[in-house]
NUDO-456439 format. One line per field, with one value per residue (C-alpha): residue in one letter; residue number from 0; x, y negated, z. Coordinates in steps of 0.2 Angstrom, whole numbers, plus 5000, padded with zeros to 4 digits. Last residue first. Layout:
N
resn <- (A,...);
resi <- (NUM,...);
px <- (X,...);
py <- (Y,...);
pz <- (Z,...);
end
This chain:
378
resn <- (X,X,X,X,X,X,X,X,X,X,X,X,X,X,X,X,X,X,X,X,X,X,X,X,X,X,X,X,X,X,X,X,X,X,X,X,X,X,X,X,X,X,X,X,X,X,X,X,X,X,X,X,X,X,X,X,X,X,X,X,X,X,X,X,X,X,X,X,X,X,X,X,X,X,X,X,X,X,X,X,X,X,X,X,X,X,X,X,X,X,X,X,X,X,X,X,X,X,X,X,X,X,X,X,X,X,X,X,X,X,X,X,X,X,X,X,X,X,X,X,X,X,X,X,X,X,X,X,X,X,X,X,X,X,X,X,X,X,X,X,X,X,X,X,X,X,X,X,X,X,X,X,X,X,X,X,X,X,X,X,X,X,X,X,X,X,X,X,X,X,X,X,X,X,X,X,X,X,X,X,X,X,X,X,X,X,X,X,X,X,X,X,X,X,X,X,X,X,X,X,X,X,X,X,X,X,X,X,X,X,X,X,X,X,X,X,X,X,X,X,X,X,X,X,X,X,X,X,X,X,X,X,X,X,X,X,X,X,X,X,X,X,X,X,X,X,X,X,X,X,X,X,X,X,X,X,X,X,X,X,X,X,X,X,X,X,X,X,X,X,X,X,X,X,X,X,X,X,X,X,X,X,X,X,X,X,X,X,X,X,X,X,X,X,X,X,X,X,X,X,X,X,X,X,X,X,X,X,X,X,X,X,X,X,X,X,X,X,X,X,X,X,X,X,X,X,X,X,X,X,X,X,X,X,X,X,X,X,X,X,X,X,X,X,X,X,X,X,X,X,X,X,X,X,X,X,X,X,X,X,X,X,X,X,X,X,X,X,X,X,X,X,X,X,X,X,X,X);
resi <- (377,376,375,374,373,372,371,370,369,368,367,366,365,364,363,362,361,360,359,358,357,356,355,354,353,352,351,350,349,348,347,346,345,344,343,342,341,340,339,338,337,336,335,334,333,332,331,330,329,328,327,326,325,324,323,322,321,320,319,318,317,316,315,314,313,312,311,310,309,308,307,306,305,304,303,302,301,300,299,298,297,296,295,294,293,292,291,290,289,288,287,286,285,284,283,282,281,280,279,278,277,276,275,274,273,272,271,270,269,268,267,266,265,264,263,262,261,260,259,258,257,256,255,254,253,252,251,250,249,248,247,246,245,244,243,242,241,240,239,238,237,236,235,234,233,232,231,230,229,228,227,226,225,224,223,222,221,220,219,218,217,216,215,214,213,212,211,210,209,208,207,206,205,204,203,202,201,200,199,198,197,196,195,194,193,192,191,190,189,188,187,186,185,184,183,182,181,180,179,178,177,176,175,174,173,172,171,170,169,168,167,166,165,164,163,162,161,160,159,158,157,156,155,154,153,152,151,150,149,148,147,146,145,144,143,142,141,140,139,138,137,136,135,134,133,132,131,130,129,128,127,126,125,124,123,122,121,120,119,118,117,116,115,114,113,112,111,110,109,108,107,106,105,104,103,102,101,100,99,98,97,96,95,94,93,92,91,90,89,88,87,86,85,84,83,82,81,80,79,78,77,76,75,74,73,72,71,70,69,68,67,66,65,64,63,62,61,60,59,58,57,56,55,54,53,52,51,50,49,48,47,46,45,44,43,42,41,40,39,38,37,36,35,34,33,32,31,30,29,28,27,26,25,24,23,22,21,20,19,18,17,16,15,14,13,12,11,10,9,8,7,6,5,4,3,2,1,0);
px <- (5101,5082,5083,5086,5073,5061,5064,5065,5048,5042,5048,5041,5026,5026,5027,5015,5001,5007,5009,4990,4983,5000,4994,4978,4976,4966,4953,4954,4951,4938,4930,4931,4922,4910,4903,4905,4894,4880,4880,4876,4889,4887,4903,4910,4930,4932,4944,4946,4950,4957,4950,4961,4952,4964,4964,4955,4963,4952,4962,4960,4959,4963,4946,4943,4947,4939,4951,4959,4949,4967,4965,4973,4977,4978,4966,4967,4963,4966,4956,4955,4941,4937,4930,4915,4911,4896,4889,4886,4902,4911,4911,4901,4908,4902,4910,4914,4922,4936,4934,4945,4939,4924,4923,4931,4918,4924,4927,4928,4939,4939,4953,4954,4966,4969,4977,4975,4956,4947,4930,4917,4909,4917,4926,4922,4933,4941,4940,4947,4939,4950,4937,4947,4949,4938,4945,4945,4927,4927,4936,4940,4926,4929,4933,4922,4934,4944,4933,4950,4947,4959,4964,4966,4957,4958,4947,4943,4931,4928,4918,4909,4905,4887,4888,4878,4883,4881,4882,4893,4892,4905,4909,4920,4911,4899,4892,4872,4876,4888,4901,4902,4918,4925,4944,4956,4975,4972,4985,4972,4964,4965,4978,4992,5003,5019,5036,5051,5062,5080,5087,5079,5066,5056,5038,5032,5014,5009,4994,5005,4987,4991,4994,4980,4971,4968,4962,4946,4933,4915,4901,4883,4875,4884,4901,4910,4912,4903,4888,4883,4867,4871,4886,4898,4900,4907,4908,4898,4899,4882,4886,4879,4888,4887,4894,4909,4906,4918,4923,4905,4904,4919,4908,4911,4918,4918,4932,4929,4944,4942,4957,4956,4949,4961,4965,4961,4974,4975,4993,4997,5013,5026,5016,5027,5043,5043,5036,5053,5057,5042,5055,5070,5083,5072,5069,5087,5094,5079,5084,5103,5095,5087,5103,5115,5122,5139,5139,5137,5140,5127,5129,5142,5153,5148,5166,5170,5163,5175,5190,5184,5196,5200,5199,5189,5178,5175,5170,5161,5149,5146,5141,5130,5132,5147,5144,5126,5135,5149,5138,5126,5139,5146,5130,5128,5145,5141,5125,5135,5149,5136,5127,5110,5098,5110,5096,5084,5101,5105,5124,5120,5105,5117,5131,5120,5114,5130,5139,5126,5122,5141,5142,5125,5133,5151,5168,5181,5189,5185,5174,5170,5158,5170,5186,5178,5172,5190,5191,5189,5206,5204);
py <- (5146,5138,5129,5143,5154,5138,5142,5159,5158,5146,5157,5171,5161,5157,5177,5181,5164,5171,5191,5189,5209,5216,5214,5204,5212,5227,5233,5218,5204,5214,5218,5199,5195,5208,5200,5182,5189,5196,5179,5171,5160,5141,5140,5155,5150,5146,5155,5143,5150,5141,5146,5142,5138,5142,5132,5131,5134,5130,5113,5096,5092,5108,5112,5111,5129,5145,5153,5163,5163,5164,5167,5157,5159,5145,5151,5168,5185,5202,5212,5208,5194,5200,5186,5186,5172,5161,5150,5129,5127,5120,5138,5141,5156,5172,5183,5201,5208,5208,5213,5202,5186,5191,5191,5175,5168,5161,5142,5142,5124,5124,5120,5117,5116,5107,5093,5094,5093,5094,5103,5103,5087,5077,5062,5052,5054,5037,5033,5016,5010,5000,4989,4983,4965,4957,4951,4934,4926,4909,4915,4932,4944,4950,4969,4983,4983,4998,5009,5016,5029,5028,5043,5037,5053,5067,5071,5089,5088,5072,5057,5050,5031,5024,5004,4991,4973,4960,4941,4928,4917,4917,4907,4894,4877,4875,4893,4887,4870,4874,4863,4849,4842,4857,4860,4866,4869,4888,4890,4888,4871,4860,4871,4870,4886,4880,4875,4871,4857,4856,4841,4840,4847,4843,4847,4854,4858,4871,4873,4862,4855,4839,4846,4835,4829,4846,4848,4848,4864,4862,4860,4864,4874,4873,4877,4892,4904,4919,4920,4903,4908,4927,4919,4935,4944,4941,4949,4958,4975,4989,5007,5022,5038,5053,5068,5081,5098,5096,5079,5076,5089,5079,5065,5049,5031,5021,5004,4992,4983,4971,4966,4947,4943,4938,4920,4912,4912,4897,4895,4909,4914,4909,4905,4916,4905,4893,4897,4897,4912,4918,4923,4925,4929,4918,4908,4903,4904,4893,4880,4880,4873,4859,4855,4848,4854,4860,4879,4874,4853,4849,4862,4877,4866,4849,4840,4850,4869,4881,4868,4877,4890,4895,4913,4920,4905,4908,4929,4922,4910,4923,4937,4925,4929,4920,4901,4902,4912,4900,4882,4890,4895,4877,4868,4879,4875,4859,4857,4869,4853,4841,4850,4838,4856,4869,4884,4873,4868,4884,4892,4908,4911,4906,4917,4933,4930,4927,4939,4952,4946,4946,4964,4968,4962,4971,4962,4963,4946,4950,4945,4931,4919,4905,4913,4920,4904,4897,4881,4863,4853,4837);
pz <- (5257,5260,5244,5234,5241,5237,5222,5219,5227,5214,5199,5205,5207,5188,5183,5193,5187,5169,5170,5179,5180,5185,5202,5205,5220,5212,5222,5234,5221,5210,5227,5232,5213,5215,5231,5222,5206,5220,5231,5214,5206,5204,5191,5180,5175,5156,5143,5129,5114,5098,5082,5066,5049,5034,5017,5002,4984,4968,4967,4965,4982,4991,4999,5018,5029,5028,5015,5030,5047,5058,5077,5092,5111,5120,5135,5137,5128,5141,5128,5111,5104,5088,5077,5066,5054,5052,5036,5036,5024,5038,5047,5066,5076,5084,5095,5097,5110,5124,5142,5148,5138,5138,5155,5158,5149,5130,5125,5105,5100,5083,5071,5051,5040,5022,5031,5050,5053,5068,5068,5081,5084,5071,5068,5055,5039,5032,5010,5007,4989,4979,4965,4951,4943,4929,4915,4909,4905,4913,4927,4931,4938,4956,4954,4946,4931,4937,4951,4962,4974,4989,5002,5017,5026,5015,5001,4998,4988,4977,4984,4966,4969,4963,4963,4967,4965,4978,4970,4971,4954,4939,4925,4935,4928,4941,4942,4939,4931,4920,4914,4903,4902,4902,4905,4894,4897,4902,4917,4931,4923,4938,4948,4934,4937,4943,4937,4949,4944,4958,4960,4976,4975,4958,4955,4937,4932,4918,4908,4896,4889,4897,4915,4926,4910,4905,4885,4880,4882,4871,4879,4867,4881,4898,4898,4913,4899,4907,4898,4902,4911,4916,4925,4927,4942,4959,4976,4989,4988,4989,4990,4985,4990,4976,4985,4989,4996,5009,5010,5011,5026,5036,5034,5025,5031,5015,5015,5001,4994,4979,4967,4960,4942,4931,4929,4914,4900,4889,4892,4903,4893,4906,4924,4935,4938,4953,4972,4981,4972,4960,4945,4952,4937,4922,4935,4938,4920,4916,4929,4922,4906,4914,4924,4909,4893,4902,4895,4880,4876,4865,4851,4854,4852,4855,4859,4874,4875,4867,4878,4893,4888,4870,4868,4881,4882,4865,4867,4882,4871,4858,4870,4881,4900,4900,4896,4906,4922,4923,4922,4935,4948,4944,4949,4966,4970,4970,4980,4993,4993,4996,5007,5011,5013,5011,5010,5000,4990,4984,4989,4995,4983,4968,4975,4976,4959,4949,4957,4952,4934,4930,4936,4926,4909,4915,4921,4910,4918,4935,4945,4959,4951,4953,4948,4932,4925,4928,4938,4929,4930,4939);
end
């Protein structure tokens, strides 16, 4: 049976590019792998021949051959032990070399004896609004691992000397097959190193590292926002046996205050007034976030809702010299447990004036209501 053309089975043209080639060859080899067609002969198939096109074209030399001469560039050794057609191992580089992690392979080139990094720490540090104000020194205690101060972080007692893994040979690598498919993995005994130690120590047992709480002094900047993340590198967990250490992630989050809500660099405050205040208008006092006061001019006629602009009185722009605004919302409040005296003055208010012209809102709103029910009458 007459083998089909390279181009044919990855779907492309003839003067298809590099990256054209790559594409096809990469969406066909995940349509048809076999842990997606599990006991498909005919998808196990394809799968072979998607591999067997890409390697032959993906090479400049080897295209430039098949271009010429067909599928006859690869028959009696050219191109040394059959090209193209050399068999599965090959076609198992191709595929890790595109997907890397998938299906758990790839990963573990170059790790031979590597220890394993030391893994990524996240702390989370609730501060005030005042510390992200004016910025602080926090010190904070986190549990995790350092290096074992008896072996000096090699993981061998006195004297040990390392030997080579008996679980990988030395490789640092395992492989497992599915299928006919060979995935290789990071060895778990020596963690990608090839070496073990037949005499580990006693206090870290071998990993060269202990659990221990480390203090550490963190800088909060001003003008820190909530989520903002500072990162310590090298205060992580340690790496085995004397790899690097990983970094520390600190999550900063704001507390809630009692007076101020932030929105970005801005600030608001909620300023409840008397209701003669707030129609007689004045002066009032209010509190700022750098522990000062300002003065605000409260017009006649000033209801609920209404806002005011402090510029320059907001938080800190982090990084910056710049500060944002503060904005004071008024909150015009009704007088409770009056005296007989204050309700007197109250009625006369009421019938001197009737409350006309001196509402817009609540006339303006029952206009509204008896148009209303006007309508609904008609």
């Amino acid at each position: 049976m007459a083998k089909r053309d390279y181009y044919d089975i990855l779907g492309v043209e003839r003067n298809a590019s590099k990256d054209e080639l790559k594409s096809a060859y990469r969406k066909l080899a995940m349509q048809y792998h076999p842990d997606r067609n599990p006991g498909d002969q005919e998808a196990e198939q394809r799968f072979k021949e998607v591999g067997e096109a890409y390697e032959a074209l993906k090479d400049d030399q080897k295209r430039a051959a098949y271009d010429r001469f067909g599928h006859e560039a690869f028959e009696q050794g050219g191109f040394g032990n059959g090209g193209a057609g050399a068999g599965f191992g090959g076609f198992t580089d191709i595929f890790e070399e595109m997907f890397g992690d998938f299906m758990g392979g790839g990963g573990g080139r170059g790790r031979r004896g590597q220890s394993a990094r030391g893994a990524d720490l996240r702390y989370n540090l609730e501060v005030s609004l005042e510390d992200a104000f004016h910025g602080r020194k926090v010190e904070i205690r986190v549990p995790t691992s350092v290096p074992c101060e008896t072996c000096h972080g090699s993981g061998a007692a006195e004297g040990a000397q390392p030997v080579a893994c008996q679980t990988c040979g030395g490789d640092g690598k395992v492989r497992a097959s599915q299928g006919f498919f060979t995935i290789e993995r990071t060895c778990p005994a020596c963690q990608g190193e090839g070496r073990t130690i037949d005499k580990p120590c006693g206090d870290c047992n071998g990993a060269g590292r202990v659990h221990k709480d480390k203090t550490l002094q963190v800088s909060i900047p001003r003008g820190v926002e909530d989520g903002t993340r500072i990162r310590l590198a090298g205060e992580g967990e340690a790496g085995l046996r004397g790899a690097p250490p990983g970094d520390l992630y600190i999550f900063l989050s704001l507390a809630p205050h009692r007076l101020f809500q932030r929105q970005g660099a801005d600030l608001a405050c909620r300023v409840p007034i008397a209701m003669a205040d707030a129609a007689l208008g004045g002066d009032i006092e209010v509190p700022t976030i750098d522990g000062g006061r300002a003065k605000v001019k409260i017009p006649e006629g000033a209801q609920t809702g209404q806002q005011f602009r402090l510029r320059g009185k907001g938080m800190p722009v982090l990084q910056s010299a710049q500060r944002g605004d503060m904005y004071i919302e008024l909150a015009v409040e009704t007088p409770v447990k009056l005296t007989k005296r204050q309700k007197e003055l109250l009625e006369e208010f009421r019938k001197e004036g009737g409350g006309k012209h001196q509402s817009p809102e609540s006339e303006g709103f029952f206009s509204k209501v008896r148009e209303f029910w006007d309508d609904l009458t008609e």
